[in-house]
C-alpha positions in Angstrom: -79.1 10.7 99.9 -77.4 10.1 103.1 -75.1 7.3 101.7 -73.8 10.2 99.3 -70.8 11.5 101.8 -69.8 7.8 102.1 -69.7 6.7 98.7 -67.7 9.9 98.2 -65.5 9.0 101.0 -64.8 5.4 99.5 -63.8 6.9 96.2 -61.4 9.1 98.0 -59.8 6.5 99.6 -59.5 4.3 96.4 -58.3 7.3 95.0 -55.3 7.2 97.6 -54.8 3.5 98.0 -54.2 3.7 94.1 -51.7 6.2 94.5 -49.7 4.6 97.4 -50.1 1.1 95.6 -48.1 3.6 92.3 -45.8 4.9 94.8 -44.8 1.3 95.9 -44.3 0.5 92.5 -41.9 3.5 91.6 -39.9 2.5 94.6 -39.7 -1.3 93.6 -38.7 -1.4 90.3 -36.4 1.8 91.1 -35.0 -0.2 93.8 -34.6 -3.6 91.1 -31.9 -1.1 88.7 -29.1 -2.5 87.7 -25.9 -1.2 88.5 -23.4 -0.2 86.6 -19.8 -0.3 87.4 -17.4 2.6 87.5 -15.4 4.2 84.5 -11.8 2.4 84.3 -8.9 4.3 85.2 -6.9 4.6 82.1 -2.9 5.0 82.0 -0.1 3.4 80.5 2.8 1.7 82.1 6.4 1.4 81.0 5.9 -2.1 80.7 4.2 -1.7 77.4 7.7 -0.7 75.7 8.9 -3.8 76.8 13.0 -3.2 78.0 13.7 0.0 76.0 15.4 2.9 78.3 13.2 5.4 78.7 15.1 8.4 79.1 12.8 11.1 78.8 9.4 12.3 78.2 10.2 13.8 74.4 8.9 11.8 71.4 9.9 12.1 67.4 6.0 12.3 67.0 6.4 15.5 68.1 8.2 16.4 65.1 6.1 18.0 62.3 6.5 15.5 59.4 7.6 18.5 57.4 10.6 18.4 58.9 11.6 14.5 59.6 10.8 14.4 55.5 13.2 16.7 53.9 12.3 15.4 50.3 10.6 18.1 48.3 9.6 15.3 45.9 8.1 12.7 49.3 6.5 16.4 50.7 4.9 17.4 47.7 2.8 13.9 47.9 2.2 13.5 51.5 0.8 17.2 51.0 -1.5 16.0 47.8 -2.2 12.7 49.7 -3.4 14.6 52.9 -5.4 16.9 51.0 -6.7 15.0 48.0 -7.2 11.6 49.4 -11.0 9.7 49.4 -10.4 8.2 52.7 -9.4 11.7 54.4 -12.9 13.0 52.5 -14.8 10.2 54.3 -13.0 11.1 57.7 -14.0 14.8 57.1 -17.2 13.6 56.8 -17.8 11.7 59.5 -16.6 14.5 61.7 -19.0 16.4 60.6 -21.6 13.9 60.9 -21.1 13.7 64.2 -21.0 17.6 65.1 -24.8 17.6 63.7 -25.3 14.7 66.5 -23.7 16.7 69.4 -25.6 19.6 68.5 -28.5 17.9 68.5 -27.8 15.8 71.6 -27.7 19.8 72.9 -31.1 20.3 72.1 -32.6 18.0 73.8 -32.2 19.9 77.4 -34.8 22.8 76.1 -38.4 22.5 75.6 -39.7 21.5 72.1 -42.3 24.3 70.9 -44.9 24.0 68.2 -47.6 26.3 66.6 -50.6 25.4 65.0 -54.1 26.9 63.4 -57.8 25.0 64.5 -61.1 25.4 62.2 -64.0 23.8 62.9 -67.3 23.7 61.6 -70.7 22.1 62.3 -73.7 21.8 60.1 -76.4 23.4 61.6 -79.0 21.0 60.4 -79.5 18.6 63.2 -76.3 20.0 64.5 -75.5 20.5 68.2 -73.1 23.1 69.8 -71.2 25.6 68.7 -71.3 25.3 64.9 -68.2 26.9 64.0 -64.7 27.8 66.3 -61.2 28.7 65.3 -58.2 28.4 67.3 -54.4 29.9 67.1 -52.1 28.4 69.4 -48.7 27.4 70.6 -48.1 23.5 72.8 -44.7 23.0 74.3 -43.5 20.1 76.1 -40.1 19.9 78.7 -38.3 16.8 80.1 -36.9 17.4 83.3 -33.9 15.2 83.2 -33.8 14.4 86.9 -31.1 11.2 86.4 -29.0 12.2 83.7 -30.2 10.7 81.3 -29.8 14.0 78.6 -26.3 14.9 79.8 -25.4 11.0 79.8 -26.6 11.8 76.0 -24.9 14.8 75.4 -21.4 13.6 76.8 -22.2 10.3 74.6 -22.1 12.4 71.4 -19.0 14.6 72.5 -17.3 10.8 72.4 -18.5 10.4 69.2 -17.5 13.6 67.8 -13.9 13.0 69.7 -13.8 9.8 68.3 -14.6 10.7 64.9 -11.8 13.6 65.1 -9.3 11.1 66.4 -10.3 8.5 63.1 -9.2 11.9 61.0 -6.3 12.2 62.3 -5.5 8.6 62.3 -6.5 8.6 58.3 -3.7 11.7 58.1 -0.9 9.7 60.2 -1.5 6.6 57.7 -1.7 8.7 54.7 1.8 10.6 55.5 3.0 6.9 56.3 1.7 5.3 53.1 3.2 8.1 51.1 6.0 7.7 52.3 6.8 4.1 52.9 6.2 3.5 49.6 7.8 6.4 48.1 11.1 4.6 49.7 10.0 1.3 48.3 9.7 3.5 44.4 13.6 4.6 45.1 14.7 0.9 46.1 13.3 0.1 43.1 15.1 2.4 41.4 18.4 1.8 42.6 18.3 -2.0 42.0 16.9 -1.4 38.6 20.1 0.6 38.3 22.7 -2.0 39.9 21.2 -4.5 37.5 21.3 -2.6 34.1 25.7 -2.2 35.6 25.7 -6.0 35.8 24.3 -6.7 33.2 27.0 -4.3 31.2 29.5 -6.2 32.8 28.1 -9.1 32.6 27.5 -9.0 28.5 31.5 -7.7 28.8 32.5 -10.8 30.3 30.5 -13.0 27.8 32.8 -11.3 25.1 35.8 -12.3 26.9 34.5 -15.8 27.8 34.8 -16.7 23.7 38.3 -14.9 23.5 39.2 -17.2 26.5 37.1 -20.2 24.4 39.0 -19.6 21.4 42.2 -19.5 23.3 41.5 -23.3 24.5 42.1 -21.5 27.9 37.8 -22.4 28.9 35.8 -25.2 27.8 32.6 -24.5 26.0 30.5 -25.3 28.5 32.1 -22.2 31.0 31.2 -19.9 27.9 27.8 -21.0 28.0 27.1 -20.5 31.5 28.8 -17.2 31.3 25.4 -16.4 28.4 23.0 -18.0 30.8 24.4 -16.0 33.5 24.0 -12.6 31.5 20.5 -14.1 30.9 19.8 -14.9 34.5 20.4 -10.6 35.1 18.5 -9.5 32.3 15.4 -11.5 33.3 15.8 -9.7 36.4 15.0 -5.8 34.7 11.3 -6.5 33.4 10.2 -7.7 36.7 11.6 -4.2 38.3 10.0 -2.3 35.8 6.5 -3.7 36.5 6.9 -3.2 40.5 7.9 0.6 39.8 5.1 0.4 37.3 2.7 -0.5 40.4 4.2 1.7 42.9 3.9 4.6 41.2 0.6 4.2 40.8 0.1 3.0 44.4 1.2 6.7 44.9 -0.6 8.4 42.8 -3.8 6.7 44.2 -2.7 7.8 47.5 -2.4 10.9 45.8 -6.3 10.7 44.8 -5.2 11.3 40.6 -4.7 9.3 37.8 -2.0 6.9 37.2 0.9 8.3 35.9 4.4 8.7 36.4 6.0 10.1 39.9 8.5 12.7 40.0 11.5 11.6 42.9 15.2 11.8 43.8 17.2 8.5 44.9 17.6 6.6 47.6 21.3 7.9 48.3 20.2 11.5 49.0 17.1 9.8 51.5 18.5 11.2 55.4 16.3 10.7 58.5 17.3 11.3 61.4 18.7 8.7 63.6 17.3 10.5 67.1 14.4 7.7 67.6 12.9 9.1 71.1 9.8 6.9 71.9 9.2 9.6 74.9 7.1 7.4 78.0 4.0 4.8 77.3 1.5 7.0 78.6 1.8 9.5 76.2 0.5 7.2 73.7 -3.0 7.7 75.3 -2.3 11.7 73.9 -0.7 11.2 70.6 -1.5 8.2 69.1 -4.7 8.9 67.1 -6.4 4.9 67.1 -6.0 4.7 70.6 -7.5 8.1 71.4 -10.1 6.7 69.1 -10.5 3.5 71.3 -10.5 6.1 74.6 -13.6 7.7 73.4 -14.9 4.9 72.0 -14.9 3.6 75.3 -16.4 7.1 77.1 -19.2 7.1 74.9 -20.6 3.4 75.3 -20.2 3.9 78.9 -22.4 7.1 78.5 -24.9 4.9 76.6 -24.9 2.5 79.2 -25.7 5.0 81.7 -28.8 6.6 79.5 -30.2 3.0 79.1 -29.8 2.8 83.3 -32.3 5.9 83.5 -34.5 4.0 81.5 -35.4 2.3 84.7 -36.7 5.6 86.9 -39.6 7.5 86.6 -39.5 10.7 84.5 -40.9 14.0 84.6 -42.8 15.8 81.9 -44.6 19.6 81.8 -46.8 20.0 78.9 -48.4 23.7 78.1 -50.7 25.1 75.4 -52.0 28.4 75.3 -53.4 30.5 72.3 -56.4 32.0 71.2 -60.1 30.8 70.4 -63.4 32.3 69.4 -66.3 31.0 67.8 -65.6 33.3 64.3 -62.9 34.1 62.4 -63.4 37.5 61.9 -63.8 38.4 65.9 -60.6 36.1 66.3 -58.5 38.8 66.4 -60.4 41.7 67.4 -61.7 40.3 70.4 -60.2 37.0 70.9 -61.0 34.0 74.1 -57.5 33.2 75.6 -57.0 30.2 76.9 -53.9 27.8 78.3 -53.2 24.8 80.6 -50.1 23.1 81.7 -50.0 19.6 82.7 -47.2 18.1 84.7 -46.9 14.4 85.1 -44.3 11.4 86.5 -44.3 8.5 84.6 -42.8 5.2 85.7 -41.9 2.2 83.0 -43.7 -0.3 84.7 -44.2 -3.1 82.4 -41.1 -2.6 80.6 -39.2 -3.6 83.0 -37.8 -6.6 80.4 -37.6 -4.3 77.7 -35.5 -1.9 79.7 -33.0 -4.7 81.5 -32.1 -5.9 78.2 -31.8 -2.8 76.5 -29.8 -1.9 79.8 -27.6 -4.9 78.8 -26.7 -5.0 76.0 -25.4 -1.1 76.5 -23.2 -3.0 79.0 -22.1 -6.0 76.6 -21.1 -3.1 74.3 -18.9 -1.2 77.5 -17.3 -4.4 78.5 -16.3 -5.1 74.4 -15.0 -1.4 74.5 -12.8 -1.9 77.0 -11.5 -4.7 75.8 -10.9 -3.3 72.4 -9.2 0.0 74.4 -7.0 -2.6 75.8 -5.8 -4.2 72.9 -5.3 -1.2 71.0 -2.8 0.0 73.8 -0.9 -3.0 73.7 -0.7 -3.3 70.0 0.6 0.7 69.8 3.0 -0.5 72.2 3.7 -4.0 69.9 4.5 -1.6 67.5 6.5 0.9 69.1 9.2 -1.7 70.3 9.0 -3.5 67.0 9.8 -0.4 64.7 12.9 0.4 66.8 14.2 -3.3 67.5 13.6 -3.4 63.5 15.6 0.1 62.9 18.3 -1.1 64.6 18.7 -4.8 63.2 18.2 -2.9 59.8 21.4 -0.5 60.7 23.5 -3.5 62.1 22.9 -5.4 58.9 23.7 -2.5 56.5 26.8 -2.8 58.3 27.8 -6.1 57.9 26.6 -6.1 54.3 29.0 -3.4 53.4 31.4 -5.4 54.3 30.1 -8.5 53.0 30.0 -6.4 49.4 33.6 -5.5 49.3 34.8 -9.0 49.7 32.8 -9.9 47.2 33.9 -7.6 45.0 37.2 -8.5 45.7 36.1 -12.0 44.9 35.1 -11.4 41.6 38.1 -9.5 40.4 40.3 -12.5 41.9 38.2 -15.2 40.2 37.9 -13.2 37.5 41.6 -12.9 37.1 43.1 -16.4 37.7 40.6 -17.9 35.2 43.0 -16.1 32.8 46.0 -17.6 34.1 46.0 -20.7 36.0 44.0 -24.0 35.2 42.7 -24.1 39.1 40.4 -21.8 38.5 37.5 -22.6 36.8 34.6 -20.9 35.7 32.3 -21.7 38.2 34.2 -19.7 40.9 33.5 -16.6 38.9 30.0 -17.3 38.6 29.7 -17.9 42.1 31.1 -15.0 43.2 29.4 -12.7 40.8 25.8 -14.3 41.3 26.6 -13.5 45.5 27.4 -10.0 44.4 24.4 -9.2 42.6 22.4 -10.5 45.3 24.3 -8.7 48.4 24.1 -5.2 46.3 20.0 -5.9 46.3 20.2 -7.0 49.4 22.2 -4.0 51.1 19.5 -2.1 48.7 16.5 -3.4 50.5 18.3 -3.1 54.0 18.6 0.5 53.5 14.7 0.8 53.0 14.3 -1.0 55.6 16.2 1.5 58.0 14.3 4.4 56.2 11.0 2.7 56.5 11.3 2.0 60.6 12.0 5.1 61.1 8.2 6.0 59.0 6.8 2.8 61.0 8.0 4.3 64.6 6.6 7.5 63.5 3.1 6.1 62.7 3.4 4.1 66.1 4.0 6.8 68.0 1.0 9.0 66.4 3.4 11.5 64.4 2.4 13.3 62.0 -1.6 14.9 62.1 -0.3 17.8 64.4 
């Protein structure tokens, strides 16, 4: 009996070498948690524009595409295309996709609570104890989030929804682009489809004074056929327009979320942008420019991630209650009923998932360090972009200069050619089909510049992030 204090004292001493032996523990593997390096500063310099001047902060993204697209016909299907399109419906829903996330991530700071009914019953044949009970009662359980690790959660899901706003307004600035990029493309169409079907008049004109000329012995036979084969070589030219307009229309009305069908439109003459280009500074890129807001969040919320997997490492802190009612019949269960609760509080420590946890805690990190560089490269290729649309504005207005020129000569051309084939034997046929073949092809040409000029001005406009405000 006497050896009863000391055994008791033994245990209690186990009892506390245990604990000490736990606390050691939670204090190495705390101490063995990897670290995590700080958020990146994010700005833009004026480098990424490359040697544009800079003159001030304002920016043609700013401009409501409303108004930079005075076209009721290009308005009314940037407006059906915004609205109507299966790719803005799949944005929408990953918005709200990841509003259900956030909200839940909110829900995770308070207390889950649950509710339940007991019954139990005992033979009384052989039985032991009580042979019947019934219990009503309500359990909740609370994580006391000592390192973050909920918040870390909560602002990882506010990325996400950011992210997934930013990807709907990045579907809207390449709808309104789309639309209208190749809604200029339709009217170039259009308007060499029309400077064809004129050469080709003339040119079925001139094959009808080619055997007057013939007949006259003032050609050879072989100038009147290449004058056919040269009407020929324009008329092959009309069915392949028609089946491009064919495909851009629909183009457009897929854009537009309808059936194929034909598009209603003006003409590339009436198309005015304006020529005001202002890129505003770099930075504002990281504020407009939906894909790289996307990339900026992107990059928040794997870094949150990375820091939840981090507090994977520490110990955490849990308080579990039940209380509710009990008695030993139903019908007394209410009348006179047994309350009973407990809490339990308890700090548990991973401490054989110390593996598990490092590589979890990695590859949160392998995805940060991708983020970044994917932030990175989407700033510099919004940049790419920017200088690109306006070095390609400009080399589009310089050669719709020179190519106006370049048509009146060889207009001119053709009339001289055209003449002296009548009245001097110097001249031969193959001048005027020279100069008439250069013709055709400088008119297209100066047609396609023109688009060009109207679609840098759409492409500066996407680059910048015009167009979902």
């Amino acid at each position: 009996m006497s050896k009863g204090p000391e055994i008791l004292s033994i245990l209690i001493s186990a009892k506390k070498s245990v604990l000490l032996i736990l606390l050691l523990t939670f204090v190495a593997v705390s101490c063995k948690v990897l670290q995590l390096e700080k958020y990146p500063e994010i700005k833009a310099d004026n480098k990424l524009y490359r040697d544009l001047d800079i003159s001030d902060s304002s920016s043609i993204a700013l401009v409501p595409w409303r108004e930079l697209f005075s076209d009721t016909c290009l308005q009314f299907i940037i407006n059906k295309a915004v609205s109507n399109n299966q790719d803005m419906e799949v944005a929408i829903a990953r918005v709200n996709k990841a509003e259900a996330a956030y909200r839940q991530s909110k829900a995770e700071f308070y207390p889950s609570l649950t509710a339940g009914f007991n019954a139990n019953y005992q033979s009384k044949t052989g039985g032991v104890g009580i042979p019947e009970s019934y219990q009503l009662f309500a359990s909740t359980s609370w994580e006391a989030d000592i390192w973050g690790k909920f918040r870390s959660t909560k602002r990882a899901s506010l990325a996400s929804l950011m992210a997934s706003e930013a990807f709907k307004r990045a579907v809207t600035t390449d709808l309104i682009s789309s639309a209208a990029m190749n809604y200029y493309n339709l009217l170039a169409l259009d308007a060499q489809l029309d400077i064809t079907r004129k050469t080709l008049v003339k040119r079925i004109s001139n094959t009808v004074t080619m055997e007057a000329l013939r007949d006259n012995d003032l050609i050879t036979s072989a100038d009147l056929v290449l004058s056919q084969a040269n009407r020929y070589s324009t008329e092959i030219l009309i069915p392949e327009l028609k089946q491009k307009i064919f495909e851009t229309e629909n183009i457009l009305c897929l854009l537009m979320g309808q059936e194929p069908g034909p598009i209603n439109r003006s003409s590339l003459e009436k198309q005015i942008l304006s020529a005001d280009l202002r890129t505003g500074i770099p930075a504002q890129l990281l504020a407009n420019r939906p894909d790289v807001l996307q990339a900026e969040y992107r990059l928040r919320y794997f870094y949150e991630t990375a820091k939840v997997s981090r507090a994977y490492f520490y110990p955490s802190l849990t308080l579990n209650a039940r209380g509710g009612l009990t008695e030993t019949s139903f019908n007394t269960l209410f009348n006179q009923p047994v309350f009973f609760w407990n809490i339990i509080g308890g700090l548990v420590q991973p401490i054989f998932n110390y593996g598990l946890n490092k590589q979890r805690f990695l590859s949160a990190t392998a995805d940060y360090k991708e983020s970044q560089a994917s932030f990175r490269k989407t700033l510099l290729n919004a940049g790419n972009e920017v200088i690109n649309a306006m070095h390609n504005y400009e080399t589009a207005t310089d050669m719709l200069e020179i190519r106006g020129k370049q048509i009146g000569y060889l207009e001119k051309a053709v009339d001289y050619t055209t003449e002296l084939l009548k009245y001097t034997s110097t001249t031969s046929y193959i001048d005027v089909l020279t100069s008439e073949v250069n013709l055709l092809s400088a008119q297209l040409n100066g047609v396609n510049d023109k688009v060009a000029q109207l679609q840098s001005i759409v492409a500066l406009y996407q680059s910048l992030g015009g167009g979902w405000r």
